[in-house]
C-alpha positions in Angstrom: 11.0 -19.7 -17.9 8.8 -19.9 -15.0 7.8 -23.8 -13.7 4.8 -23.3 -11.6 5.2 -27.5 -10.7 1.8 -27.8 -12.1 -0.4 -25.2 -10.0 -2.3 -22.5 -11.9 -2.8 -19.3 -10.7 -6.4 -17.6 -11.9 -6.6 -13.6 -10.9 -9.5 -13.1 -10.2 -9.8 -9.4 -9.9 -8.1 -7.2 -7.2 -6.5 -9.2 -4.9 -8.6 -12.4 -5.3 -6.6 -15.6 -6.6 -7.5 -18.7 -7.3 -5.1 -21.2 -7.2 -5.6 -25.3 -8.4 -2.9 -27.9 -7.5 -2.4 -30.3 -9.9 -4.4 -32.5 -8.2 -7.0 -30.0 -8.5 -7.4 -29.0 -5.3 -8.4 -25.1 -4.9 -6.8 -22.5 -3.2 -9.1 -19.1 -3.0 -7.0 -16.2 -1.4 -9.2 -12.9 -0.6 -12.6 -14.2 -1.8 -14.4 -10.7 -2.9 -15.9 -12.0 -6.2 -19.6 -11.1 -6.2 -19.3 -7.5 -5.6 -16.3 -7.2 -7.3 -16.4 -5.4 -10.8 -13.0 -6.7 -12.1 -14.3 -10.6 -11.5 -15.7 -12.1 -14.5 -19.3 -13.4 -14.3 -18.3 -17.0 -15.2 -15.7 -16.6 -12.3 -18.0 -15.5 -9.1 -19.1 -19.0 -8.0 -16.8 -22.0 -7.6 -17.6 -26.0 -8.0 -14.8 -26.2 -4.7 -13.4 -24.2 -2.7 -10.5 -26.6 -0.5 -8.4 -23.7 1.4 -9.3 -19.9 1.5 -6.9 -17.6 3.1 -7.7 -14.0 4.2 -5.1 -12.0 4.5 -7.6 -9.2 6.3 -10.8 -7.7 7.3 -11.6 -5.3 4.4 -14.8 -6.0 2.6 -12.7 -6.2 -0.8 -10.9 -8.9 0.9 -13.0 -10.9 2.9 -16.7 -9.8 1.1 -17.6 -13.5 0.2 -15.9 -15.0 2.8 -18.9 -16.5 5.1 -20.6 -17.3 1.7 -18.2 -19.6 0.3 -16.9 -20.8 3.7 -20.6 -22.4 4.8 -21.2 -23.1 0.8 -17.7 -25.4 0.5 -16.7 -25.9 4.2 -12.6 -24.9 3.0 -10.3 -25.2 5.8 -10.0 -21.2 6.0 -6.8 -19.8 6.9 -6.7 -16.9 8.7 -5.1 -14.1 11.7 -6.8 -14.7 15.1 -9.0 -12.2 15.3 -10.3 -12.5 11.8 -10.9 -16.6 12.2 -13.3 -15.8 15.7 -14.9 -12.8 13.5 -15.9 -15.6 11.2 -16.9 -18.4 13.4 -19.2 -15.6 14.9 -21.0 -16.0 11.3 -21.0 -20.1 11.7 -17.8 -20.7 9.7 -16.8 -24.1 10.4 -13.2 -25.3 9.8 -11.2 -22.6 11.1 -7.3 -22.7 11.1 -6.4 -19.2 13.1 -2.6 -18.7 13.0 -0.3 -15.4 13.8 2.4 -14.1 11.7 5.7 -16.2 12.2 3.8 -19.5 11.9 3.3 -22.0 9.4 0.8 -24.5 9.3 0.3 -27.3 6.7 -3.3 -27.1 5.3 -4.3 -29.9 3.0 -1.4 -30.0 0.5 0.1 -26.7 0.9 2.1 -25.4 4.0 1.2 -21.7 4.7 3.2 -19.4 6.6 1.9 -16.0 7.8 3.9 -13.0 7.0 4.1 -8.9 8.2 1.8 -6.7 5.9 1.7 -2.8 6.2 -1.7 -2.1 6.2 -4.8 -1.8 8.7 -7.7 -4.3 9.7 -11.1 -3.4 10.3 -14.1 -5.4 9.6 -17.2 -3.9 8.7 -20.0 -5.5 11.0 -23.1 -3.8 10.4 -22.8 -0.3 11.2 -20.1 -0.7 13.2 -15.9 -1.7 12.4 -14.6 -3.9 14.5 -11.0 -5.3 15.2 -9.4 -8.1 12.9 -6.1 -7.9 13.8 -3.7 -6.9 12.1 -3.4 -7.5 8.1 -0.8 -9.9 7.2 0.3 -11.7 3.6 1.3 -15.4 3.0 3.8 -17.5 1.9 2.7 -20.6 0.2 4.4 -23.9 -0.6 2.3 -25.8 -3.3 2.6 -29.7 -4.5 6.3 -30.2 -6.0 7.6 -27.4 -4.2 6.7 -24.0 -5.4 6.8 -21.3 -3.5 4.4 -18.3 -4.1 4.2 -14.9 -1.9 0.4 -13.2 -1.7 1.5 -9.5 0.1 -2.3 -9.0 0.9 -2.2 -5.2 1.2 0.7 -3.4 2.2 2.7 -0.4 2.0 6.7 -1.7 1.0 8.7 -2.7 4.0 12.6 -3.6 5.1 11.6 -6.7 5.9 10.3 -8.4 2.9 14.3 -8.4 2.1 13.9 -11.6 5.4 10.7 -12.9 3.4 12.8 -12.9 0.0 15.8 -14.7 2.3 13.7 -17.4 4.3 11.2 -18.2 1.8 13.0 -17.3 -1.5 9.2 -16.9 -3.4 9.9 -17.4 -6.9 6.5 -15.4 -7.7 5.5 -12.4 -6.0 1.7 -11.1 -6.3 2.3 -7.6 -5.1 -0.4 -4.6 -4.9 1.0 -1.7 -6.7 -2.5 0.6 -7.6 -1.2 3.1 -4.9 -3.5 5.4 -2.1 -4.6 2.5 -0.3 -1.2 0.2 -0.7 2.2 0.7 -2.6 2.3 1.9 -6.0 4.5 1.1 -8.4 7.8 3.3 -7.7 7.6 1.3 -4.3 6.5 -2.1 -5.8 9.8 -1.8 -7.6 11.5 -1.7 -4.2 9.3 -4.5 -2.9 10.5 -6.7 -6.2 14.2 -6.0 -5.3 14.3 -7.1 -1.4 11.9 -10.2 -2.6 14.5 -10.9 -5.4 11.6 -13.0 -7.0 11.5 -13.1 -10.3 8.4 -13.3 -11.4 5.3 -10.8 -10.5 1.8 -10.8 -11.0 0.7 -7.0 -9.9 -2.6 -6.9 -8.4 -5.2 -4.4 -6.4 -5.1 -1.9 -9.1 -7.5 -0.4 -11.7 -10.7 -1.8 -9.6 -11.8 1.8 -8.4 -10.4 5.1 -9.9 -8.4 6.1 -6.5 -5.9 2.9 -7.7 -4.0 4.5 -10.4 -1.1 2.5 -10.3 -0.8 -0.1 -13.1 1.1 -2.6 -14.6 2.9 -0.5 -17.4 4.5 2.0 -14.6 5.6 -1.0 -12.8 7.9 -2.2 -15.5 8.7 1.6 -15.9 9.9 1.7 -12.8 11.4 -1.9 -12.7 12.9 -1.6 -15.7 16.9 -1.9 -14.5 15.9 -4.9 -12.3 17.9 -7.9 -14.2 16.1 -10.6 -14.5 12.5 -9.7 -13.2 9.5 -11.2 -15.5 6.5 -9.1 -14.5 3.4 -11.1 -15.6 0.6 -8.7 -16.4 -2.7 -11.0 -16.1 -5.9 -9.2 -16.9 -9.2 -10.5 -14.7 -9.8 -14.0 -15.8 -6.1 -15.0 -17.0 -4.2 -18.0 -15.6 -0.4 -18.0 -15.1 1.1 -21.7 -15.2 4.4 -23.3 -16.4 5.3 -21.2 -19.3 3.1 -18.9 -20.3 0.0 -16.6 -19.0 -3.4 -17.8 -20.7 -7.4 -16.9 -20.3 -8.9 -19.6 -18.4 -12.6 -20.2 -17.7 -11.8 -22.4 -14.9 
């Protein structure tokens, strides 16, 4: 049975999550809520926002960003190149960092990991640099240890992110054409060895046609391996998934 220590995590549609402490502090990772079709209504604003983390540039990752950031004033989390993107848009508490690191933000210590993917951010008509995209390991109050890949194709060396870090849950993309789909989010789950998964970035446009179902298809002779499949809206927390309006 999976013992989340207390901390809830609420998809939020894609790969937005928001994750309270049991404190009730609030963790947003990828804030792309408003535009977002997957996000429920009653989910798009937030009464606080205490850490965001962006994992990249891409306007279904960081879309709210500069919103919520001057709205809450987080301590946002972030690659370089990304953080000066943002203070360029008068985001205040900035906590740039490049993969290797970790930093301790509030109550959770955040450590920067490789992600397969690219990094552009949309600036009016142009794209400019954002480094490169990256995911995140993340120790919450009482010790548990989640793993957001961001986007990313599957890659040898989440078998050194499974070994140093030893996430016992995994949110992985698996909707395919613009990450990993599900015959390599299978691969991903076994050089993780975490046990627990919540799939995400799939389903929100018709180009993501990985899903959940093919995941455990593929998955299936993986001992061990609980693959939560949240719909937008549902919380996962010590012992079961449930809705949550929170």
């Amino acid at each position: 049975m999976l013992d989340t220590k207390g901390n809830k995590f609420t998809w939020l549609g894609h790969a937005a999550f928001k994750i309270t402490t049991p404190s009730g502090k609030v963790v947003l990772v990828d804030p792309w809520v408003q535009g977002n079709p997957a996000c429920p209504e009653n989910m798009k604003s937030f009464d606080r926002v205490d850490v965001m983390l962006i994992t990249h540039g891409h306007f279904d990752h960081i879309g709210d960003a500069v919103e919520i950031a001057k709205k809450h004033k987080p301590q946002v989390v972030g690659i370089f190149e990304t953080c000066a993107w943002l203070e360029s848009k008068g985001v205040t508490n900035i906590s740039p960092m490049n993969k290797g690191g970790t930093q301790k933000v509030g109550e959770i210590d955040v450590t920067m990991v490789n992600a397969v993917h690219s990094c552009g951010i949309k600036d009016g008509d142009k794209i400019i640099y954002g480094g490169e995209a990256c995911g995140y390991t993340i120790r919450l109050p009482g010790g548990f240890i989640a793993y957001h890949a961001g986007d990313t194709a599957v890659f040898g060396d989440m078998k050194i992110i499974g070994e140093l870090y030893a996430p016992e849950l995994a949110m992985l993309p698996i909707g395919d054409h613009f990450t990993m789909g599900p015959r390599e989010g299978a691969l991903a789950i076994r050089l993780l060895g975490a046990r627990h998964i919540v799939p995400m970035h799939f389903g929100t446009f018709p180009l993501l046609t990985g899903n959940p179902e093919k995941l455990k298809e593929a998955a299936k002779e993986i001992a061990g391996v609980e693959i939560h499949a949240l719909k937008p809206g549902e919380s996962l927390s010590t012992g079961h998934a449930a809705k949550s309006g929170a």
